[in-house]
C-alpha positions as CSV (number, residue, x, y, z in Angstrom):
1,X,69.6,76.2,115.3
2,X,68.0,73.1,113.6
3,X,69.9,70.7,112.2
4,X,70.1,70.6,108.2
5,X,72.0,68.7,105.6
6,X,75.5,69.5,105.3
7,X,76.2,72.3,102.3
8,X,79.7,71.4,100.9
9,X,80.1,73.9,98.0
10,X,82.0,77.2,98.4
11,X,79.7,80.2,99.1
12,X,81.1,81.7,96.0
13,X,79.4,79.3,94.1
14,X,76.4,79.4,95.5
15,X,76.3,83.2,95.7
16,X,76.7,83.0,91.6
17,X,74.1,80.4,91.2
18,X,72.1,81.8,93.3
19,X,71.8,84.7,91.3
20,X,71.6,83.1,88.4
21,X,68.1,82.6,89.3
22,X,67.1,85.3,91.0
23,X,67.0,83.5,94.2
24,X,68.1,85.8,97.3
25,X,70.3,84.0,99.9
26,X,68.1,84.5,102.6
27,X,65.2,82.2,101.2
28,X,66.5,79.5,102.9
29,X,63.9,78.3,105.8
30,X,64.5,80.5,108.9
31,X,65.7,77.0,110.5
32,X,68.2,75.9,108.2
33,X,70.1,79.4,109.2
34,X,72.9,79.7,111.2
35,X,72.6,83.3,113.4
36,X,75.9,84.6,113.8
37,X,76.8,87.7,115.6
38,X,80.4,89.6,115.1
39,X,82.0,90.8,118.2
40,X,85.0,93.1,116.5
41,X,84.2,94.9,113.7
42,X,87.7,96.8,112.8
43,X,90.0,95.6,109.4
44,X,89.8,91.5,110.2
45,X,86.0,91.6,111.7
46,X,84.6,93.6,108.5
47,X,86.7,91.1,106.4
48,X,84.7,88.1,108.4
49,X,81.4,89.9,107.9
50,X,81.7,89.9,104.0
51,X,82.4,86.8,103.9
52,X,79.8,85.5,105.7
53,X,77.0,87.9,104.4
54,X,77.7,85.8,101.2
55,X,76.9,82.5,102.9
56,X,73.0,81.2,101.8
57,X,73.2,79.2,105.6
58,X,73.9,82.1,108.1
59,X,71.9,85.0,108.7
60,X,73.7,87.9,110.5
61,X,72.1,89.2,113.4
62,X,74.3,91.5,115.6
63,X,77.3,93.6,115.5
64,X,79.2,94.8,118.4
65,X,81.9,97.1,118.8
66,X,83.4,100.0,121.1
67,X,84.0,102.8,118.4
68,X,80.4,103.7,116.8
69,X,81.8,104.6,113.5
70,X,82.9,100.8,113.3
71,X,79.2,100.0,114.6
72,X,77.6,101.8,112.0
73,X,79.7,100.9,109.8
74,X,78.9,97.4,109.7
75,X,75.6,97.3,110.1
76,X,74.8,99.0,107.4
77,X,76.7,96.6,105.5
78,X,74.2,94.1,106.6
79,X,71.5,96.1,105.9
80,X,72.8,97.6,102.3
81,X,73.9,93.7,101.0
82,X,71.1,92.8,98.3
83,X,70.1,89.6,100.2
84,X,69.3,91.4,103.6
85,X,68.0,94.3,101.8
86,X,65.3,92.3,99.6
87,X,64.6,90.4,102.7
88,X,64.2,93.9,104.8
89,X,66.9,92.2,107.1
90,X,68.8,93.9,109.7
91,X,71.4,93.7,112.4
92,X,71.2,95.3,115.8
93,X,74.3,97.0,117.3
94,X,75.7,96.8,120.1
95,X,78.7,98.2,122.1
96,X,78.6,95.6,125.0
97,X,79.1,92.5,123.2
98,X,77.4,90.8,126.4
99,X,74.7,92.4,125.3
100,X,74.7,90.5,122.0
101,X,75.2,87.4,123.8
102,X,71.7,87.9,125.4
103,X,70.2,88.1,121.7
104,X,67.3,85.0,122.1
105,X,68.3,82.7,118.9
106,X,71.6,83.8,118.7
107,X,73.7,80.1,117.4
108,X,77.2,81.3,117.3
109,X,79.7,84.3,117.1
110,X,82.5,85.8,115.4
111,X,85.3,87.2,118.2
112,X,87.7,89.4,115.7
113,X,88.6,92.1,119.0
114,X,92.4,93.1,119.9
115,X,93.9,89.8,121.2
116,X,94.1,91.0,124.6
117,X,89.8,90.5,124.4
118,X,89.3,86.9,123.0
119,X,90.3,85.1,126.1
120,X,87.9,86.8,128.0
121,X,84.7,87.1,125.2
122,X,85.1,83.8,124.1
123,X,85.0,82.6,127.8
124,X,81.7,84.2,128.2
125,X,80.5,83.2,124.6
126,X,80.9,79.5,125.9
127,X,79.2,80.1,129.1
128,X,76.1,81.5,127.0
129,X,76.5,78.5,125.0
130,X,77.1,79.8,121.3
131,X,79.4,78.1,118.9
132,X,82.6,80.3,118.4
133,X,85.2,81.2,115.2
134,X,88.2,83.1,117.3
135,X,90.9,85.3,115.9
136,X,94.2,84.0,116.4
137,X,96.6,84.2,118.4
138,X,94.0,82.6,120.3
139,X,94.8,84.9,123.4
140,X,97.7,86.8,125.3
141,X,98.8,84.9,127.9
142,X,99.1,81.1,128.3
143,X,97.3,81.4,131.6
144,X,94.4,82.9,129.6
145,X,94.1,80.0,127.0
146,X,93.9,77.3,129.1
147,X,91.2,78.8,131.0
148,X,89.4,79.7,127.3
149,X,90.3,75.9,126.8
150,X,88.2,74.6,129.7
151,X,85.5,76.5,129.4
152,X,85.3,75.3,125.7
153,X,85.4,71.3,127.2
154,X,82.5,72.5,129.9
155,X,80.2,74.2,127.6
156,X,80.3,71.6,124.4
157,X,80.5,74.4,122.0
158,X,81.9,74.2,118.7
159,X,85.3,76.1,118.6
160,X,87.7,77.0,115.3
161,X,90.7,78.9,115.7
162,X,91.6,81.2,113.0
163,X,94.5,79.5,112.0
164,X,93.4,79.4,107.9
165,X,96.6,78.4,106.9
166,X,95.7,74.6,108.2
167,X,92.6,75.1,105.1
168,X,93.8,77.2,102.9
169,X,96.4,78.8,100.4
170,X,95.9,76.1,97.8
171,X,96.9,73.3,100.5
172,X,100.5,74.2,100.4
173,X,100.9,73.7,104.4
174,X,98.8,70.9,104.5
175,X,101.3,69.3,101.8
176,X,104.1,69.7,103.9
177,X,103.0,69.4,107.0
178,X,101.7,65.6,105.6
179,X,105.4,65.0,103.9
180,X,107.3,66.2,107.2
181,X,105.0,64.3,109.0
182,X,105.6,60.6,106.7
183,X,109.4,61.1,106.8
184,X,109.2,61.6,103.3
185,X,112.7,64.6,104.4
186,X,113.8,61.8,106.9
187,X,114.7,62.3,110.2
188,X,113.8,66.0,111.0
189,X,117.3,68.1,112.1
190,X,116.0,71.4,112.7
191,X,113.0,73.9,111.9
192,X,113.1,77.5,110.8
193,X,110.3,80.1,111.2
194,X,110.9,83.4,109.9
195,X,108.1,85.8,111.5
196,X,108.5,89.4,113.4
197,X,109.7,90.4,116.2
198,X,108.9,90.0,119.7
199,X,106.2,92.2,121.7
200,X,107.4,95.2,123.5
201,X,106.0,97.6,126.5
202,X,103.8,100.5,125.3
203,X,105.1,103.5,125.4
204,X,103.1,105.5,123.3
205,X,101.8,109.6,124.4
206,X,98.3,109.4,125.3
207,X,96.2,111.6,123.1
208,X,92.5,113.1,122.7
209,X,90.1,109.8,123.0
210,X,88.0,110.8,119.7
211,X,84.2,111.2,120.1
212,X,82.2,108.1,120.1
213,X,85.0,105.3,121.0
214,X,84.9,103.8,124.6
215,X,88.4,103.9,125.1
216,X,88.0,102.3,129.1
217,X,85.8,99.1,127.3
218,X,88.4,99.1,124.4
219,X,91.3,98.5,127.5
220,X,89.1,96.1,129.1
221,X,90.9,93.4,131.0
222,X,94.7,94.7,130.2
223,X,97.4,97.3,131.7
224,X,95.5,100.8,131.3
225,X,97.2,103.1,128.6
226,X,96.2,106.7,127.6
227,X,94.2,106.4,124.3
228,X,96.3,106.7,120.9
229,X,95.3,106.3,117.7
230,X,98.5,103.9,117.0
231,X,96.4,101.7,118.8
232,X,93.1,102.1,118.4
233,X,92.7,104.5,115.0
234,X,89.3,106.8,114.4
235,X,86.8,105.4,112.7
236,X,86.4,103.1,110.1
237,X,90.2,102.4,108.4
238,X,91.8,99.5,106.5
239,X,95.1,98.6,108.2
240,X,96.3,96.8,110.9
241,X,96.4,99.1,113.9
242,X,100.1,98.8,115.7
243,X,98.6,97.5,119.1
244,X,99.7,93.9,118.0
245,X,103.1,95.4,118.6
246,X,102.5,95.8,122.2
247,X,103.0,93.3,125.1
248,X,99.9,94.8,127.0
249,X,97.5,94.2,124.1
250,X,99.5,91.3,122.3
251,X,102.2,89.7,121.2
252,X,104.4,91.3,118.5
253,X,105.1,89.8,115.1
254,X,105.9,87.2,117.0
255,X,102.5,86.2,117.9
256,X,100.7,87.6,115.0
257,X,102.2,85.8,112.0
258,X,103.8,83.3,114.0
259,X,100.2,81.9,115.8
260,X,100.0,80.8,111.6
261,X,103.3,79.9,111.3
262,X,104.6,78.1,114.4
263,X,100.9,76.4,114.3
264,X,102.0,75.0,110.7
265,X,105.4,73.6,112.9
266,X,103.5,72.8,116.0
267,X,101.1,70.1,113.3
268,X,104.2,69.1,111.4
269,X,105.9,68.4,114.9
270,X,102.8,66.1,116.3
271,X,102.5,68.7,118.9
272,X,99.2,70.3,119.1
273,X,98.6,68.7,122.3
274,X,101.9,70.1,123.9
275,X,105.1,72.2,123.3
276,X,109.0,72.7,123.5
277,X,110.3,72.1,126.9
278,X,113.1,74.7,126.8
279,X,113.4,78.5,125.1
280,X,117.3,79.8,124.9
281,X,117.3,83.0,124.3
282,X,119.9,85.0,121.9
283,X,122.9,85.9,123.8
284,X,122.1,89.5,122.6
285,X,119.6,91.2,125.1
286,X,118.7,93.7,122.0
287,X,117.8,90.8,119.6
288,X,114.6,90.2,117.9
289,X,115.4,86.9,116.4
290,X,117.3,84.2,117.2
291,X,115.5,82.7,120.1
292,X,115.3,79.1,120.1
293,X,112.6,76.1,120.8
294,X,113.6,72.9,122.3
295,X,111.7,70.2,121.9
296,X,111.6,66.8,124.4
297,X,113.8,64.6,121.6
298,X,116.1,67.5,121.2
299,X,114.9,68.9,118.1
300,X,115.5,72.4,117.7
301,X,113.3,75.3,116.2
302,X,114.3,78.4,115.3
303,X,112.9,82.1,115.5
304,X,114.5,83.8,112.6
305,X,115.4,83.9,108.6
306,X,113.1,83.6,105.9
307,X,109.7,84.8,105.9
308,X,107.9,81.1,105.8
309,X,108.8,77.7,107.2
310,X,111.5,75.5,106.8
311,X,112.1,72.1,107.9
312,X,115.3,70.6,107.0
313,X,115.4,66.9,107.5
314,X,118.4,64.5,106.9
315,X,117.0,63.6,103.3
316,X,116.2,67.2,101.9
317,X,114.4,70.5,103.0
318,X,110.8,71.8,102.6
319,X,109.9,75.5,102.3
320,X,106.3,76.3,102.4
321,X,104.6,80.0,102.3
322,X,101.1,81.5,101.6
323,X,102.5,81.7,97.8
324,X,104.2,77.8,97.2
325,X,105.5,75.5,98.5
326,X,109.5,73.8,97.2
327,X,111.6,71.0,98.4
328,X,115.5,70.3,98.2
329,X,115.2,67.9,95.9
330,X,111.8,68.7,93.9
331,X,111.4,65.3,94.0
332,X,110.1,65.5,97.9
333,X,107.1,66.9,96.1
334,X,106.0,64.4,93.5
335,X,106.9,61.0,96.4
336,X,103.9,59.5,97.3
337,X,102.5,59.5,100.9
338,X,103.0,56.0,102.4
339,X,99.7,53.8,102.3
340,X,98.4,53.8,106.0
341,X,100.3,57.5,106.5
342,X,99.5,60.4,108.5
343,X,96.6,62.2,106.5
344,X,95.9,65.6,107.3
345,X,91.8,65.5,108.4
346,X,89.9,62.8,106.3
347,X,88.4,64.9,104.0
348,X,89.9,68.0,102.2
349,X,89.1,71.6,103.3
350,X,89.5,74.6,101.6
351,X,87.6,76.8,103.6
352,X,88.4,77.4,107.2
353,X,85.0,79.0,107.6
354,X,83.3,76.9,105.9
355,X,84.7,73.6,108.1
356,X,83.5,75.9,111.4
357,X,79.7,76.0,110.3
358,X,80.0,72.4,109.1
359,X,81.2,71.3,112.0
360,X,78.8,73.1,114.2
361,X,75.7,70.9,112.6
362,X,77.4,67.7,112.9
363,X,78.6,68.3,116.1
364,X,82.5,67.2,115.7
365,X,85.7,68.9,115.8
366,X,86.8,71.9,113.4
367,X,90.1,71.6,111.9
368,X,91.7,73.8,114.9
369,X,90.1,73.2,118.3
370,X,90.8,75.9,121.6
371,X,93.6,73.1,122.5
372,X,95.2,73.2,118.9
373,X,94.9,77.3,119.2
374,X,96.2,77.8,122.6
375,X,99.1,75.4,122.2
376,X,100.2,77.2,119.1
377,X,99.9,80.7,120.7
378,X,101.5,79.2,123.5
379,X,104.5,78.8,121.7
380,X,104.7,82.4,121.0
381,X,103.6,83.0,124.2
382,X,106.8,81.2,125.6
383,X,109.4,82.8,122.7
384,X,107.9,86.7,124.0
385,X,108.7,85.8,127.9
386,X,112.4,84.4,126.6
387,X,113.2,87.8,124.9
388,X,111.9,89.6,127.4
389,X,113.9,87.5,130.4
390,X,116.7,87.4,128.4
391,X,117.8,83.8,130.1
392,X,117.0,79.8,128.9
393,X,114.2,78.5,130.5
394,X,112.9,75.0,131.0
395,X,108.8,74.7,130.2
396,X,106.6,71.8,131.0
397,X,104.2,71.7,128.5
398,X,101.8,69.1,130.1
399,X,101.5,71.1,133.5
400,X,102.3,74.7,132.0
401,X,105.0,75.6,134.2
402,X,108.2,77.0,134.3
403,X,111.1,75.2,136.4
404,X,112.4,77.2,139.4
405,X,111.4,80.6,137.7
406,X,108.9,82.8,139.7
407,X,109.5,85.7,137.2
408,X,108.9,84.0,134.4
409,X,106.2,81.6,135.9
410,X,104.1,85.0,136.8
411,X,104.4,85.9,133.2
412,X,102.0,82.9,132.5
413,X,99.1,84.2,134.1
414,X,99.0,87.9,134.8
415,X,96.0,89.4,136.7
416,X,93.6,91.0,134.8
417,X,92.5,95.1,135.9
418,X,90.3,95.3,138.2
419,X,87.0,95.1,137.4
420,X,87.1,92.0,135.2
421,X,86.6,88.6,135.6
422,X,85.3,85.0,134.0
């Protein structure tokens, strides 16, 4: 990649003006494009590939997935999208993303796989240096992020974590997050976050492994399970397949909302370098809420209640969503933020994409960094191992350990299957 001036409009806007004048995207000089390749093609990775097909500063390259009709799929919406089309553009396919890693000019990738995956391909994206945008939750295991974490450090690649909500929804989090953060509720009493529930074991009947999905490369590093399409569906679909329900391939609603929502706390806290330093449990082994965070100045957070978050401070309350954002009094909303206050980043973004291939040509920090990611995913990371344990435990957050707890410590870092490694 050569270095070029920094594009700050939306891609929207360009794509209109662009056409406009009859330009195609992919006019740009050859070295003023970003090559991207997607690893995870399903519902999110397609989503991520439209997106950036639109962008005038990226040129797609490669697609790789395990289930061909994905594959397929997604090259030929490379190849079908007008600019690649006029340009005679293509992407080559792959089912072994290291495969795509060994592309020569490849700058950067896109990892949108089954959480159980990003840990490992993003490690090995590093190692081949290429800039990287990663799914949240950032992985499955705490054990797992912080060796994604280092490997990021080592290799000097750009890293965002898909954690939009720190960009995007009309700035809503980033409004509270700066009024928690400036006292503007006072003194901060508790913190609510209403996502699902925790991850459980797979227990799913195996089924017929349909033709042209590599079933044994779609397990990868986790537990072995007999194919079903619960977790893996055929072909090319638009949901959100259930295997973020289980604790062999992720985390439960716990993990999947709550890597967004407990980030938005974990920033509003000051804590994207570190964590609570207790998790208590509902008394209730059945539960699937109620589990609480302890942070070190006693400041509890709560698993549970409505769908957004809440922080309730001694002064009033803010609740903040995708949709809006309201405070007990209004008035929270229309103070102004102390001169010489906590600002969010120092300028705005709207565009968590966007921020990712900016900050890959000026060489800085994206708006959520591996450390930012795995400490947020740690969190629900932590909350799974509580439910599942069904007894308080005391966390170090600064040398990832539990206290005198060899059950739940081996929870942290569970082997991967054999066959795998960094």
């Amino acid at each position: 990649m050569h270095r070029i001036d920094r594009r700050s409009f939306q891609a929207a806007t360009t794509s209109m003006a662009l056409g406009a004048l009859g330009l195609s995207k992919l006019q740009a000089a050859p070295s003023d494009r970003l090559a991207i390749g997607f690893i995870g093609v399903g519902t999110m990775g397609r989503g991520h590939l439209g997106s950036f097909l639109g962008m005038p500063d990226v040129e797609v390259v490669a697609v790789s997935d395990v289930v061909r009709e994905r594959l397929d799929n997604a090259a030929n919406m490379v190849a079908k999208h007008p600019s690649y089309k006029s340009a005679g553009k293509q992407a080559q396919s792959f089912e072994d993303y290291r495969k795509l890693l060994e592309l020569p000019g490849l700058d950067a990738v896109v990892i949108a796989t089954p959480d159980h995956w990003h840990a490992l391909q993003a490690v090995h994206a590093a190692q081949a240096g290429k800039h990287i945008y990663c799914e949240k939750p950032l992985t499955r295991t705490i054990g797992d992020g912080r060796t994604l974490v280092k490997a990021i450090a080592k290799s000097g690649v750009v890293f965002q974590t898909g954690s939009q909500q720190r960009s995007e929804f009309s700035g809503h989090f980033r409004n509270a997050v700066e009024r928690v953060r400036n006292g503007l509720i006072g003194k901060l009493q508790v913190v609510r976050i209403g996502v699902g529930a925790p991850a459980k074991a797979c227990d799913l009947p195996g089924q017929d492994i349909p033709a042209g999905t590599n079933w044994d490369r779609w397990v990868g590093p986790a537990e072995f399970r007999a194919y079903h399409s619960d977790l893996c569906p055929k072909g090319v679909h638009g949901h959100f397949p259930a295997w973020r329900a289980y604790r062999e391939y992720a985390g439960g609603g716990l993990a999947d909302m709550g890597a967004h929502h407990f980030d938005i706390a974990q920033w509003a806290l000051d804590m994207d370098m570190s964590g609570p330093v207790k998790v208590i449990p509902p008394k209730d082994p059945k539960a699937i809420t109620g589990l609480r965070f302890v942070y070190a100045n006693g400041l509890e957070m709560f698993h549970g209640g409505e769908a957004d978050c809440v922080f309730v401070g001694e002064k009033g309350t803010i609740r903040v969503s995708r949709g809006k954002i309201e405070a007990d009094p209004m008035s929270i909303l229309e103070m102004k933020l102390p001169d010489g206050g906590f600002r969010a980043y120092p300028y705005p973004s709207s565009n968590h994409r966007r921020n990712w291939l900016e900050s890959v040509r000026q060489k800085k920090e994206c708006i959520c960094t591996a450390e930012t990611g795995h400490r947020s995913a740690s969190v629900c990371h932590l909350g799974n191992i509580g439910y599942r344990l069904g007894r308080e435990l005391t966390w170090d957050p600064a040398r990832e350990t539990f206290a005198g707890d060899a059950e739940a410590q081996a929870l942290v870092n569970p082997p991967m299957r054999a066959g795998y490694s960094w």
